[in-house]
C-alpha positions in Angstrom: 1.5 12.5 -0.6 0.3 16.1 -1.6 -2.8 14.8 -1.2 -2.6 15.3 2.5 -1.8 19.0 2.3 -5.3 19.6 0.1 -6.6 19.0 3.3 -4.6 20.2 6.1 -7.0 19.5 8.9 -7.2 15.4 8.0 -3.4 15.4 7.4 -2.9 17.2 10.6 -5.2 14.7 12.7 -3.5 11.3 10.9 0.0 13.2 11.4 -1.2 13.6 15.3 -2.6 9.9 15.7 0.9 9.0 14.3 3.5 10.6 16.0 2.6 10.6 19.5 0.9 14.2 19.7 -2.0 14.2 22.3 -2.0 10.3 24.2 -1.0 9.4 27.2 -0.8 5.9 25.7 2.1 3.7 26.5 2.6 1.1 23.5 4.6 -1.7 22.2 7.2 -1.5 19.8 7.0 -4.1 16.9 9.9 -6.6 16.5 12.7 -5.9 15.3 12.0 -5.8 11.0 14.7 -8.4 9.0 17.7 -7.2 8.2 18.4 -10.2 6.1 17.3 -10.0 2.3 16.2 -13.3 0.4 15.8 -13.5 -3.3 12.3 -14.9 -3.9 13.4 -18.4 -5.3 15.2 -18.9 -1.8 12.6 -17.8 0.6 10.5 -21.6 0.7 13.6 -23.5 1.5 14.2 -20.3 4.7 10.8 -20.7 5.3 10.9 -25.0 5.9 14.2 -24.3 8.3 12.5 -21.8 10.5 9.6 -24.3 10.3 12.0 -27.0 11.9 13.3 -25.1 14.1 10.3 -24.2 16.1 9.4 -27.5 16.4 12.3 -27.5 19.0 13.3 -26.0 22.3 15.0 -22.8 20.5 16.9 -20.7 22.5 16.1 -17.1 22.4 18.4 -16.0 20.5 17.7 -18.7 18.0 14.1 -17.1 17.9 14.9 -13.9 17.2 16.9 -15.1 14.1 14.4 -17.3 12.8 11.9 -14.5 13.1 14.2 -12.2 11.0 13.9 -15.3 8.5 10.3 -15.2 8.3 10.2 -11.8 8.0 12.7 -11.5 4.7 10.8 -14.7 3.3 7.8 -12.2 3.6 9.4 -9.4 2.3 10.5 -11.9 -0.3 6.8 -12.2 -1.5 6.5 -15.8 -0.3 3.1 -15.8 1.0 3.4 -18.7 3.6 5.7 -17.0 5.8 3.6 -13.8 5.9 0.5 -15.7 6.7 2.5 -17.8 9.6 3.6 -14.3 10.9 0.3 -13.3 11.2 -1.1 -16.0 12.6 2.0 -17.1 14.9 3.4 -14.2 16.0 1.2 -13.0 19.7 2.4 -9.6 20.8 2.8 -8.4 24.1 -0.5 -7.4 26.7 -0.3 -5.5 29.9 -1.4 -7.8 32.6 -0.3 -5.1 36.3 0.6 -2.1 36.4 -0.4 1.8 36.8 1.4 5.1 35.6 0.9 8.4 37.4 1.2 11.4 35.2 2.9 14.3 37.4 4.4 16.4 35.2 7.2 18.9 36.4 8.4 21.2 34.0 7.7 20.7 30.2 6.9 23.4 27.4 3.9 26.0 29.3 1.8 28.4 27.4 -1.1 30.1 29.5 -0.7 27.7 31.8 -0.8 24.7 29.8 2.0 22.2 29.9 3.9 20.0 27.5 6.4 17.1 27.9 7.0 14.2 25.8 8.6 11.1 27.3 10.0 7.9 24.8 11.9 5.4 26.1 13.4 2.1 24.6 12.7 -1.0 27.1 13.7 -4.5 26.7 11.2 -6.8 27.2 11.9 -10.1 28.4 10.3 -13.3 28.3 9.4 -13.2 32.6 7.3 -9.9 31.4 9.3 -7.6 32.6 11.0 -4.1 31.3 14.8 -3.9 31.5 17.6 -2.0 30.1 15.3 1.3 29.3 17.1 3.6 27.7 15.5 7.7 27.8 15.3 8.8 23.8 13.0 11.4 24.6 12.6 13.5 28.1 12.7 17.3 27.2 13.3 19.8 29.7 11.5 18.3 33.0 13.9 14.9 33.7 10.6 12.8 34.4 12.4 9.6 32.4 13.4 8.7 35.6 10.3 8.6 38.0 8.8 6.5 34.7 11.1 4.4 34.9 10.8 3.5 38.6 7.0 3.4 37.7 7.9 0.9 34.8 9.7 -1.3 36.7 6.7 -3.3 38.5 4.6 -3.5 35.8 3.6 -7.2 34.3 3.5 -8.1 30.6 2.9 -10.8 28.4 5.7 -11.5 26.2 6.0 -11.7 23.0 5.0 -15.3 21.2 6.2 -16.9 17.8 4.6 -20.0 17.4 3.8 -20.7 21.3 7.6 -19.8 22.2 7.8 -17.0 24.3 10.7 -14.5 23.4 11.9 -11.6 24.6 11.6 -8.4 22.1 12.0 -3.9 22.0 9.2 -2.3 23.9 8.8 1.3 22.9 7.4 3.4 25.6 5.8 7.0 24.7 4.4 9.0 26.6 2.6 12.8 25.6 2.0 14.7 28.4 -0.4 17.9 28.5 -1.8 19.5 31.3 -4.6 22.4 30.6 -7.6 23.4 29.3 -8.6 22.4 25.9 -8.1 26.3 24.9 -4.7 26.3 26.9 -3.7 23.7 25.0 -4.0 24.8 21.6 -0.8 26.1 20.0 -0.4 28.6 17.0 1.5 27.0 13.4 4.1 28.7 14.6 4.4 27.4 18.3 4.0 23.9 16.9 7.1 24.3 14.7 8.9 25.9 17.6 7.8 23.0 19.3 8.8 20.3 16.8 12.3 21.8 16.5 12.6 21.8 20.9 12.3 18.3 20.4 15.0 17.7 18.4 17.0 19.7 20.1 16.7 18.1 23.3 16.6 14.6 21.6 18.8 14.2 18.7 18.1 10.0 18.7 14.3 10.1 18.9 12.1 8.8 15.8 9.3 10.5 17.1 10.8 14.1 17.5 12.2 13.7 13.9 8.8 12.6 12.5 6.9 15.4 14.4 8.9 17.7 13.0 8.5 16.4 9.7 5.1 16.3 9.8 4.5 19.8 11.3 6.9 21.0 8.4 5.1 18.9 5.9 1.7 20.7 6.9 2.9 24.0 7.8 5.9 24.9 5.4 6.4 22.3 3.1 9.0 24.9 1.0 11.5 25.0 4.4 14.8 24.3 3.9 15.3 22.4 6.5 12.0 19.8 5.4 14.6 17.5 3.2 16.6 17.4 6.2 14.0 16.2 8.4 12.5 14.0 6.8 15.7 12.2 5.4 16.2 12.0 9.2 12.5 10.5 10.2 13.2 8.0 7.6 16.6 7.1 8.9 15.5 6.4 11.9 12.2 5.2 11.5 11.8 3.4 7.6 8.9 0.8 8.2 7.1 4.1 10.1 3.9 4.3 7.6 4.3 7.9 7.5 8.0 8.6 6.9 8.2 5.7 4.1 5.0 7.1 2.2 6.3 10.8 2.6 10.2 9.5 1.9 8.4 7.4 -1.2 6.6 10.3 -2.8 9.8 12.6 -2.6 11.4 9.9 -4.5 8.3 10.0 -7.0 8.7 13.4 -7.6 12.2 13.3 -8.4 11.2 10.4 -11.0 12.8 7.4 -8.7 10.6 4.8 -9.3 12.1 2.1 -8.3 13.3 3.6 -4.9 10.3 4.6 -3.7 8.6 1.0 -4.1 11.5 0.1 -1.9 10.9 2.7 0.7 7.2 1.4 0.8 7.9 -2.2 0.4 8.2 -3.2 3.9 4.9 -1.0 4.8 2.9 -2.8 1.8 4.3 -6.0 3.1 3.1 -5.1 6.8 -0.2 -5.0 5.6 -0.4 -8.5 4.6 0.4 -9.5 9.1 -2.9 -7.9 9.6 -2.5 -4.4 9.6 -5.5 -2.0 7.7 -4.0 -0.7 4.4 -3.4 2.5 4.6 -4.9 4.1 1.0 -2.3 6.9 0.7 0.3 4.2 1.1 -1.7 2.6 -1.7 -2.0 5.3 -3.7 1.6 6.5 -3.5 2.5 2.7 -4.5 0.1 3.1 -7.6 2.1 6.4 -8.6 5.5 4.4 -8.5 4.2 1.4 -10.5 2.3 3.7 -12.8 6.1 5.9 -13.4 7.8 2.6 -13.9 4.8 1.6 -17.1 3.4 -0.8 -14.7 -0.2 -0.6 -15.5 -1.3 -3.8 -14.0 0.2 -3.2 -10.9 -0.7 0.7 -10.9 -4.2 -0.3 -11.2 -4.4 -2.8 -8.6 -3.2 -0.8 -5.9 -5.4 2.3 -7.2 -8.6 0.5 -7.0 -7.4 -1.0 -3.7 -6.8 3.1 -2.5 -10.4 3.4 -3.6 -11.7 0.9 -2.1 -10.2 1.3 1.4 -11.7 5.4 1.4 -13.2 5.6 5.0 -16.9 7.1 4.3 -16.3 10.3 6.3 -13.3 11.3 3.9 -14.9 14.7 2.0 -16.1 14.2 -1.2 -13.0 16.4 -2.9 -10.7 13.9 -1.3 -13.0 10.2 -2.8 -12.8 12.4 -6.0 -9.4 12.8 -6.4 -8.7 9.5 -5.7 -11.3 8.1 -8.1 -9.7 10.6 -10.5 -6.5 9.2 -10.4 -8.1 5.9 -11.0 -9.6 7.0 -14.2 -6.5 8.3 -15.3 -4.4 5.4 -15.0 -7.3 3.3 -16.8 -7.2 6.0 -19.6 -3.5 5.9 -19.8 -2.9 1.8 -19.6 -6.1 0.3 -22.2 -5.1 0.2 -25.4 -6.3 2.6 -28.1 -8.5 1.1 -30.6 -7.2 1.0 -34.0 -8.5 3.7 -36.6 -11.0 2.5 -39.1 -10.0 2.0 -42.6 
């Protein structure tokens, strides 16, 4: 992951897009990730009971669980049940409803203002949010009045296999009133700012990861970083960010093994439809590489290489072709000396 702080500004932006940090956007959390671990040898025979199951009238409940089965057999490499996911599963779509942004209180500086809002919703199967629980309100107490907003909106629910069921919604909301100037906070305000958040909200994924982040960019050699982050993760593993960052750690300190499992379930993700992410890539090539798998190290590297968006600067495709090179040095076999 050091290869986000060579360039601070495109770390900064990804880091931003991430972790909620200048949208108003409102957006759906994904099911709940499996719990359950299969070994690979017993994921088909999961896979052909979930398969029966939905060929029935299950029960909510019943859903849930057999989506947790489909998502260890995944997890368990067993290709069938990540392509079902991805072509079964239907998320969520906003069908009614409006949000008014008034926001009372909040963080000001020259007359800007900032407030972040998260809440954890149910969503059930008549498309409806209930049970929302605040994670994140800061200083202004506008949960509430969301809330009430929240509360006649219309959704879609989720779908496995043409069976609705009902599934977390994550709501997040980022707040800022100003001018574009106004708006714009020092390094120093945005680490004041990261740490207000946790303050205020001990429980929220997003305030740890901000804070992560903004330490990751701006003072990668604070103390309390390793805290953080160890935090982020806790709260958030199958976050791309927090496993990659949590995965490279583990790199550094030479664990391998761990750090393929803090990626696993991002990699995995990837296969439901999501883009690959290269530094997730990339960070996956450095494990393999450190555990002498060169096959694997390779595949994943050229992948990375592959996915580089064209505007990425040239210092950044270099690097990353670099590396490449590197592991193809390191993994073909010397030729033997002539006699």
């Amino acid at each position: 992951m050091h290869a986000y702080l060579d360039d601070p500004s495109s770390y900064e932006r990804r880091v931003a897009q991430a972790t909620n940090l200048g949208y108003f956007t409102p957006k759906a959390s994904s099911l709940e990730g499996a719990s359950l671990e299969l070994e690979p040898d017993q994921a088909p025979r999961v896979f052909e009971e979930v398969l029966q199951v939905l060929k029935g009238n299950p029960s909510d409940d019943v859903l849930r669980r057999a989506l947790e089965d489909l998502r260890a057999a995944c997890d368990a490499d067993y290709e069938k049940a990540c392509v079902f996911l991805k072509e079964e599963v239907r998320g969520p779509v906003k069908v009614a409803g409006e949000v008014v942004h008034p926001l009372e209180g909040g963080v000001r500086r020259r007359g800007a203002q900032f407030a972040v809002i998260v809440l954890d919703c149910r969503l059930e199967v008549d498309g409806r949010l209930h049970a929302c629980q605040v994670i994140e309100d800061g200083p202004n107490q506008y949960a509430a009045r969301l809330i009430a907003q929240l509360s006649v909106h219309r959704y879609t629910p989720w779908m496995l296999a043409g069976h609705p069921m009902s599934s977390p919604y994550s709501v997040n909301f980022n707040l800022q009133y100003g001018s574009s100037r106004a708006l714009e906070l020092s390094t120093e305000q945005k680490l004041q700012w990261a740490r207000l958040r946790v303050a205020w909200s001990p429980r929220s994924p997003s305030a740890w990861t901000n804070l992560a982040a903004q330490l990751a960019v701006h003072a990668p050699a604070d103390l309390d970083y390793p805290g953080a982050l160890e935090r982020a993760y806790a709260l958030s593993p199958g976050f791309w960010w927090t496993a990659t960052e949590m995965a490279w750690q583990r790199i550094q300190a030479g664990q391998h093994a761990a750090a393929l499992m803090a990626l696993r379930p991002v990699i995995r993700r990837s296969s439901l439809g999501e883009h690959p992410n290269p530094y997730v890539l990339e960070t996956a090539a450095a494990a393999h590489f450190g555990l002498k798998q060169c096959t694997e190290a390779l595949a994943e590297q050229r992948k990375a290489v592959e996915l580089m968006p064209a505007e990425w600067p040239a210092p950044e495709k270099m690097r990353f072709q670099a590396r490449l090179q590197d592991y193809q040095a390191a993994c073909t076999p010397s030729a033997p000396a002539a006699p």
